[in-house]
N, C-alpha and C positions, 0 to 999 in steps of 0.2 A: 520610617521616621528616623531624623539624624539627630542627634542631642545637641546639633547646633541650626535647626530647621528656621530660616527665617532674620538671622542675624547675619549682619555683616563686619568682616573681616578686614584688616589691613596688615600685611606682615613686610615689613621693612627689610631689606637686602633679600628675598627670596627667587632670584634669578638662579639660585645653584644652591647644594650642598644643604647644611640645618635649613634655611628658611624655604628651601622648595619644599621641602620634606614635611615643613609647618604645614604649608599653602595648599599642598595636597590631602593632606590630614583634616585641615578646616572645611574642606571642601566637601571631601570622603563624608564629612558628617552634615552635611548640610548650608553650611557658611557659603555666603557669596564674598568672593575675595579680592584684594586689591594685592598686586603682585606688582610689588615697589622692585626697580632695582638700577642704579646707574647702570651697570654691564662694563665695569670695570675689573684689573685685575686684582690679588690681595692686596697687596700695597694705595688702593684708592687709583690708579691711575688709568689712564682711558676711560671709554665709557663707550653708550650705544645701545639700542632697543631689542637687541635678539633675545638676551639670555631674561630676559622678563614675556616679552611676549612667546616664547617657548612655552615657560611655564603656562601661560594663562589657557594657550591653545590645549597642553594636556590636560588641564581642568577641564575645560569645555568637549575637549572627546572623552572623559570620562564621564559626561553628562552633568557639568557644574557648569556653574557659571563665574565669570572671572575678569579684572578688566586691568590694562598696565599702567603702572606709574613710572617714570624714568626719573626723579628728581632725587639729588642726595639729598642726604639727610642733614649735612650738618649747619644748618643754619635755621634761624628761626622759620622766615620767608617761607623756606623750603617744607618747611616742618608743617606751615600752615595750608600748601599746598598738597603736602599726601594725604594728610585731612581733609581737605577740601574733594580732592578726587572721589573718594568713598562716595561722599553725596553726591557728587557729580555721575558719578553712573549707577547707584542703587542708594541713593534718600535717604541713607541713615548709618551710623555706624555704631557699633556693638563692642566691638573687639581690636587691640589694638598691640600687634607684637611689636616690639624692640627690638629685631635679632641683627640689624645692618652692621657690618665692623672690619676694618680692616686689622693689617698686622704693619709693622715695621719697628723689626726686632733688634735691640744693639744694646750691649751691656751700657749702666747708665754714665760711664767715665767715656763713654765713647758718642755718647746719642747725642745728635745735634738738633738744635731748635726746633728743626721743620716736622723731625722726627714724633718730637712729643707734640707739639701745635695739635698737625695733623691728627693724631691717634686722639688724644680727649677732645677734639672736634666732632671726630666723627661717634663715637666710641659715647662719650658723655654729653655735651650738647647735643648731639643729635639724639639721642634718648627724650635730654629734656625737652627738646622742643617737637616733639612729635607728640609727649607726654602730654604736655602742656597744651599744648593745640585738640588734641583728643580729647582731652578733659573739659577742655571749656565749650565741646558741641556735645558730649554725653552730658554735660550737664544740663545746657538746652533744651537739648531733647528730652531729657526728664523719667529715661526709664534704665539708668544705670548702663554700668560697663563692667568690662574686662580687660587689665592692662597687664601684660607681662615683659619684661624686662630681660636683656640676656646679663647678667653679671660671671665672673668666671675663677677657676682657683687662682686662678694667676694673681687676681685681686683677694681674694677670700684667706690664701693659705699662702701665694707668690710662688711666683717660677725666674729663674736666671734668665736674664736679658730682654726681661717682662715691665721694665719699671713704669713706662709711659701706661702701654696697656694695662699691667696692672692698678697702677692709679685711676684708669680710667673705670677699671671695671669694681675695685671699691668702691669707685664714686656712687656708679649705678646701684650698689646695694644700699648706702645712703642715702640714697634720692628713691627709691624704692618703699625705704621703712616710713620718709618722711610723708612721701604721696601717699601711703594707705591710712593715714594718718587723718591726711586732710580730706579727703576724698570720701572716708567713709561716710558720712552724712549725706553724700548725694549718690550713695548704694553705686560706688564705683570702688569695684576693687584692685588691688596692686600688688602683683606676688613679680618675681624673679625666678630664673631656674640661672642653675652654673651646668651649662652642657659639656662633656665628653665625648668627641665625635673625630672619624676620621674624614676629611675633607681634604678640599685644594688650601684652606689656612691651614691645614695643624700635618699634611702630609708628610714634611720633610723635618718636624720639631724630632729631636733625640728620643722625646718619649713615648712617640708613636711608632718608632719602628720595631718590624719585628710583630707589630698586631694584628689579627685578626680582621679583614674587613668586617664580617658578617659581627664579630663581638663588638666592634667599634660603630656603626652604622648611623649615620644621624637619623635614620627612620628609628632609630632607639628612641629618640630625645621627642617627639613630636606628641605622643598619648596625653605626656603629665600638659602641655600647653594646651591642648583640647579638654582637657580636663578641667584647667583651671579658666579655659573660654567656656564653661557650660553654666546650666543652671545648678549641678549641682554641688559646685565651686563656691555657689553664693555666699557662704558664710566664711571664705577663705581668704585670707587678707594679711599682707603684709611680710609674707613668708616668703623663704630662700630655697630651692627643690635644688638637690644635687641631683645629675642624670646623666647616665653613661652606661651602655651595654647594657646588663639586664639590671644593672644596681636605680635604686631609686632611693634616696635619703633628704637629709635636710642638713641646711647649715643656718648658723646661728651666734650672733653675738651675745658672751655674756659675760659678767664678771666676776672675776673669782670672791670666795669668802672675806679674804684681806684679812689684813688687824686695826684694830681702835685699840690707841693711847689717851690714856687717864689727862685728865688737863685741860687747859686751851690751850697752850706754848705750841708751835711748828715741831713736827719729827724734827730729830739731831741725828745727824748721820749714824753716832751710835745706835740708838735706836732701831733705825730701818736696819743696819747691818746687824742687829740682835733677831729683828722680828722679821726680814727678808722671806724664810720660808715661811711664814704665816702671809704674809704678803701676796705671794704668788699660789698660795692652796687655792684648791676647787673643791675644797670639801672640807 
């Protein structure tokens, strides 16, 4: 017995690297899977059916079952379509990763239009609209879901020459807090993980070199997604999983203690510059 025996699966970009690693994972447990992937390179460009039906055939020789989608992700249309697939070859959908994404990296005095367009295209609408689409047949169907989200430090904490991506992948934590929100009433929940993994995206980043494959591994990042695909997830909701190598944490917005001024008048600059460290404590 798999603790995902009978649900079906949709993992978004898992033609290669974190999302094969999902797709194999989901399956490993039971999940019947939908293995989306353009079969483009990081940057979004090209495209083609190998690197999706690769995966689906290693599901199915390891005794899964598994079917491919080729459509991006960023567009509604498109959104309603990898949705629609699920039903299209196994009747129901359960579970629904977010992990599709590209990169195109340029510090932001340099980055030109197409650069960002593209990256919250693919990165944040295609989130939303895959979310969105998912949610409104899990809710049809009437017996809950599982949605996770990739969001990333880049977004959460920022990294140099990240500004498009990391805007994007703020967003996803955003759009994350607010779906688990809404969603709860119809026992659909919405968590996030920020993954650390070495891949074809993060190969050649300054921060990965120098690491350990085996510490860096995206079959790291795959457990807590199965995890939070299960039943016993079900009370889990609206949460951010940090995940990389053997670390597993959590990230979280909050706010500090601050200061209250006496009155109703606006702080006066003096003021904020008197009470500034009370302003910025966390305790």
């Amino acid at each position: 017995m798999g603790a995902l025996d009978g649900k079906v699966a949709i993992v978004t970009g898992s033609g290669g690297g974190i999302g094969r690693c999902h797709a194999l994972a989901l399956a490993k447990e039971g999940a019947k899977v939908v293995v989306n992937d353009l079969g483009g390179d990081r940057s979004g460009d090209g495209g083609g059916a190998m690197m999706a039906d690769k995966v689906v055939q290693e599901i199915k020789d390891a005794g899964g079952d598994a079917a491919p989608n080729y459509d991006a992700v960023g567009s509604f249309e498109n959104g309603e379509k990898i949705v629609a697939s699920a039903f299209d070859a196994f009747g129901r959908l359960d579970i629904l990763v977010n992990n599709a994404g590209i990169l195109r990296d340029k510090t932001i005095s340099k980055m030109e239009p197409a650069m960002w367009d593209t990256v919250i295209e693919v990165h944040l609408r295609g989130t939303f609209a895959c979310l969105q689409a998912a949610f409104r047949r899990m809710r049809e169907q009437g017996t809950g879901g599982s949605i996770i989200n990739t969001s990333s430090t880049s977004g959460l904490i920022g990294n140099f020459g990240q500004g498009n991506y990391g805007a994007a992948k703020a967003g996803v934590y955003g759009l994350t807090r607010v779906a688990s929100m809404e969603f709860q009433k119809f026992n659909v929940r919405v968590n996030a993980i920020t993954p650390v993994a070495l891949t074809r995206m993060t190969d050649d980043l300054p921060a990965f070199q120098g690491g350990a494959l085996d510490d860096l591994s995206p079959a790291h990042i795959s457990p807590i997604v199965v995890y939070l695909a299960s039943d016993d997830a079900k009370d889990i909701t609206g949460k951010c999983f940090d995940v990389g190598g053997q670390h597993l944490g959590m990230f979280e917005v909050k706010r500090s203690t601050g200061a209250d001024k006496p009155g109703t008048e606006p702080w006066t600059l003096a003021e904020i510059k008197e009470d500034i460290g009370k302003i910025m404590a966390w305790d």
